[in-house]
Every structure is written in C-alpha cells, then in structure tokens.
C-alpha positions as CSV (number, residue, x, y, z in Angstrom):
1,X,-34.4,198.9,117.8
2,X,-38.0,198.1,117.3
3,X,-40.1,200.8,117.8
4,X,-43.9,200.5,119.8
5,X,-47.1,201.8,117.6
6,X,-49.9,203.2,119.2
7,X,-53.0,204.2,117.0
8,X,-55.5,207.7,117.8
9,X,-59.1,207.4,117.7
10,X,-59.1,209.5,115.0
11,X,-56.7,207.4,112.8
12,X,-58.5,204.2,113.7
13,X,-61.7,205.4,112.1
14,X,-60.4,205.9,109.1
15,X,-58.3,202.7,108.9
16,X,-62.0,200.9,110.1
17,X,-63.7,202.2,106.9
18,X,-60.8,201.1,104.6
19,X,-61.1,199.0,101.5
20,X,-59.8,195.3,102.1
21,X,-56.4,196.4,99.5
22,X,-55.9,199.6,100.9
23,X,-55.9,197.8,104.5
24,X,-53.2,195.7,103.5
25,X,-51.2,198.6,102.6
26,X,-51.8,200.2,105.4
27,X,-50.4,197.3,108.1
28,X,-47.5,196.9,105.5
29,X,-46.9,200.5,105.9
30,X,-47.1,200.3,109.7
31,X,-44.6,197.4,110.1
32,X,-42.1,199.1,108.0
33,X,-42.7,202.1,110.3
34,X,-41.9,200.7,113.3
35,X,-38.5,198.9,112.2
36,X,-37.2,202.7,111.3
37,X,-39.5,205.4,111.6
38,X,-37.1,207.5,109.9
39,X,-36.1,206.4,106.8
40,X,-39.8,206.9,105.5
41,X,-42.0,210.4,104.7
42,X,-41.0,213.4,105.0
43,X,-39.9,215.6,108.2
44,X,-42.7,218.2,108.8
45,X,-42.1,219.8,112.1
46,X,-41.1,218.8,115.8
47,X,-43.3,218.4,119.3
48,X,-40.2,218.4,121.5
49,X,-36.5,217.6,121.4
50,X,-37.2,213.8,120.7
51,X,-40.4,213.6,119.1
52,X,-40.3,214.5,115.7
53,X,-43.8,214.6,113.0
54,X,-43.5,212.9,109.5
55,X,-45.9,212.4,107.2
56,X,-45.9,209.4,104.3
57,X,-47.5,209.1,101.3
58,X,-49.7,205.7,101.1
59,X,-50.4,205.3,97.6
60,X,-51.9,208.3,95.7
61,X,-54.7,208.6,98.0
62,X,-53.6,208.6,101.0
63,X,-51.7,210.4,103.9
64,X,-50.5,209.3,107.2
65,X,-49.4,212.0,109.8
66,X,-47.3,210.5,112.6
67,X,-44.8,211.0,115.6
68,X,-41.6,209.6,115.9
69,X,-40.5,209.4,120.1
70,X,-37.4,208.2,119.9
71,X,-36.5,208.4,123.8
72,X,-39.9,206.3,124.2
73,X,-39.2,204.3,121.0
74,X,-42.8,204.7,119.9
75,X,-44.4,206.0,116.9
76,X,-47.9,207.7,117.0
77,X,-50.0,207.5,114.1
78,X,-51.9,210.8,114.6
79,X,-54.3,211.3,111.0
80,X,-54.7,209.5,107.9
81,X,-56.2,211.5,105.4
82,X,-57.6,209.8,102.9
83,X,-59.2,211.0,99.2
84,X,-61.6,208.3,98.5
C-alpha cells in the first residue's frame, strides 16, 4: 500500500533553501518513504495507537522527523534539521 505525503510549513522551508544535490536526496528519500514508511529510521516515540514518529538520517547532515498514520496511510514530514 502506497502511503500519502503531506509536508509542514516548517519542513518546507528548509527543503526551499536546500542545495540542488541535497534536494535530490531529499525527494529520493521521500518516495522511498511513502512505499514503506517503516522499513526506514528509527522508531522514536508514538502520537496515538496508529501514528507512530521516526526519524531518518539523510546523509551526515541531515535529519528528517516524521509520522507514520497507518489507518490514514499518510506520512507527515514534521522537521528537517539540517547542519549546513
């Protein structure tokens, strides 16, 4: 099952001020995200019975912080953090 990405304001800023490489990553990260949120990052807490946060490592530089709703089928980027 394909999974639905939404993008917060927050996120979007940071992925708007990103390098032309490091974009690229990023969407490659993203699609592989929504074909099985799961299988990447690392379990780091939960908002509810079906929505579980993960972070992944993108790079050395990077973080992304996002939910995993798996009733709605939709992951949630929520931060990047980025060491530039």
């Amino acid at each position: 099952m394909a999974y639905a990405l939404d993008i917060t304001e927050r996120a979007a800023a940071v992925v708007a001020a990103m390098d032309d490489e490091t974009h690229d990553r990023f969407v490659m990260a993203m699609l592989d995200l929504t074909a099985d949120p799961h299988s990447q990052g690392d379990a780091i807490g939960t908002e509810g019975p079906t929505v579980a946060e993960r972070a992944m490592a993108l790079g050395a530089s990077g973080l992304i912080v996002y939910t995993v709703d798996d009733a709605a089928a939709r992951v949630r980027i929520v931060n990047i953090i980025w060491l530039a």
